[in-house]
N, C-alpha and C positions, 0 to 999 in steps of 0.2 A: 080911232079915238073912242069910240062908240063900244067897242072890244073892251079895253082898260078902264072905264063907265062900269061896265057890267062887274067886270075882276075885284072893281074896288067895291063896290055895291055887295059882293057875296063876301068878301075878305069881311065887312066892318057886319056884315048879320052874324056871320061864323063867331065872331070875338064878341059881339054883343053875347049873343045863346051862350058863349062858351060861360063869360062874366054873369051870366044871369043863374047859371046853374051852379057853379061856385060859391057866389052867393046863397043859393039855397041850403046846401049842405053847411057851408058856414052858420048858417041861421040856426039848422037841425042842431048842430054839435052845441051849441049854446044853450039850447032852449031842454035839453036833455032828449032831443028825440032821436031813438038809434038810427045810426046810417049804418046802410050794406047789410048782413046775414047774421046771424048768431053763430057767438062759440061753440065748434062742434064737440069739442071735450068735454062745455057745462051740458050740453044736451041729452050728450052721453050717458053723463052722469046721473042726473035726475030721470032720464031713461030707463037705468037701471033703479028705481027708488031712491035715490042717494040724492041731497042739498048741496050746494057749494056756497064755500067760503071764503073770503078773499083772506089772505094771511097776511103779513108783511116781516120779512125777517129783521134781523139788526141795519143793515144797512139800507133797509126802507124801500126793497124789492118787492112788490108784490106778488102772488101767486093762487089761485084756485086749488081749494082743495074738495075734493070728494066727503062728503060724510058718510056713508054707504050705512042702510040700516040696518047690518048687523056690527056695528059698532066701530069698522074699520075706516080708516081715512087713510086718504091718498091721494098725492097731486093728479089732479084732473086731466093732465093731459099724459100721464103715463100710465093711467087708466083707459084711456081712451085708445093710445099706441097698445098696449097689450094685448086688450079684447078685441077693441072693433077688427071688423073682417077686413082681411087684404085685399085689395083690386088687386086682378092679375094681372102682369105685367108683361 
């Protein structure tokens, strides 16, 4: 009995902590504050001197673009595929 006490006792802290951290990130995404890492393509980009832009085509896609400071643009993340270095594999 004393066994199935304890089991239940770590099951409802485990689901508590779990709800309580879900909760947190839910609050972040609302309140505008980033969760997890940055975009490695916008990083890229502005790495390189270049600004990003979000675009949105006709059908209301959006997308990152590169402004690069000599004048050229280009989606951010096939700037990012092109240059940045390969890990070897």
């Amino acid at each position: 009995m004393r066994r199935i006490n304890v089991a239940l006792l770590a099951a409802a802290i485990a689901v508590a902590g779990a709800a309580g951290c879900s909760q947190q990130n839910q609050e972040a995404r609302e309140n505008g504050v980033p969760v997890g890492m940055a975009n490695p393509a916008s990083e890229y980009c502005v790495k390189r001197g270049g600004k990003v832009m979000i675009e949105k085509d006709r059908d209301g896609n959006e997308r990152g673009i590169c402004h690069l400071p000599d004048g050229k643009r280009i989606d951010e993340w096939e700037l990012f595929r092109r240059d940045a270095p390969k890990k070897p594999s």
